[in-house]
C-alpha positions in Angstrom: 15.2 11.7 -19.9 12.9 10.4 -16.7 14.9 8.1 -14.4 12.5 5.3 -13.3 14.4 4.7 -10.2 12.7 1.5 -9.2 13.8 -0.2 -12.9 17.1 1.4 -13.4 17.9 0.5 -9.6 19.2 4.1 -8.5 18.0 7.8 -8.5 20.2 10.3 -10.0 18.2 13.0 -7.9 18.4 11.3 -4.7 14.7 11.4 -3.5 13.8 7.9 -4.0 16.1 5.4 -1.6 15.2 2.3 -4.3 17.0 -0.5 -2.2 14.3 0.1 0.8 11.4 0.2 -2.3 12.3 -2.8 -3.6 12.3 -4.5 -0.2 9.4 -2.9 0.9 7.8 -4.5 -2.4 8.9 -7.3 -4.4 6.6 -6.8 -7.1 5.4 -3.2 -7.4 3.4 -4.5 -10.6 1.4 -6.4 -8.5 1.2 -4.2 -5.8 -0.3 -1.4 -7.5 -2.9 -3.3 -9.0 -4.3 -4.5 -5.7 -4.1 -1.7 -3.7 -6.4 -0.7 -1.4 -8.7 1.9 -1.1 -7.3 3.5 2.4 -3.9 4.6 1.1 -5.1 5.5 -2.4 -7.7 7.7 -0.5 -5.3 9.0 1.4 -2.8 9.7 -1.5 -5.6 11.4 -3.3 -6.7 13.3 -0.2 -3.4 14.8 -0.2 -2.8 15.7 -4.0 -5.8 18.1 -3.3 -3.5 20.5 -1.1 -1.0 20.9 -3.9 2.2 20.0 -1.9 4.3 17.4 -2.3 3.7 13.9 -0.1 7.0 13.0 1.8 9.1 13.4 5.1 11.0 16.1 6.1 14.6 14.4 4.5 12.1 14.2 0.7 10.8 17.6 0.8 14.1 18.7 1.8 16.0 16.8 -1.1 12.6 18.0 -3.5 13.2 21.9 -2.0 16.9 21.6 -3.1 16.6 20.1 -6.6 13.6 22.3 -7.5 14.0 25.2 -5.4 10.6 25.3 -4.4 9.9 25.5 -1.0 7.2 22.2 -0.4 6.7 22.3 3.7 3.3 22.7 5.2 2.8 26.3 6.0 1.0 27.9 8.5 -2.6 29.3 7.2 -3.1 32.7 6.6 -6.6 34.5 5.7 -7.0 35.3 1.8 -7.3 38.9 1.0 -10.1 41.0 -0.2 -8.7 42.9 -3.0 
């Protein structure tokens, strides 16, 4: 079962810190519905790279419940095979 952290007011997983998301927006409803262009932009930019979009402390919290590794990595050329 998903744990919507913002309604059921915790997260079992520990990624989302829901007392500083409810402060940060009262009414997320709302929020969501006017939001504006720059940060979705930038949100969608950033799904394109296939890693996750956090701080260190949430990729590190993500890296231990999945055990995927999410940090930015250091590019390396493809190879020609």
């Amino acid at each position: 079962m998903i744990n919507h952290a913002y309604f059921a007011g915790y997260d079992e997983n520990g990624l989302v810190e829901v007392k500083k998301s409810q402060n940060l927006v009262g009414n997320w409803k709302n929020y969501l519905l006017n939001a504006q262009e720059l940060p979705m932009k930038g949100i969608e930019n950033h799904s394109k790279t296939g890693r996750a979009l956090g701080d260190k402390r949430f990729l590190n919290n993500a890296k231990a419940i999945t055990g995927r590794d999410l940090t930015k990595k250091i590019p390396t050329p493809k190879s020609n095979k």
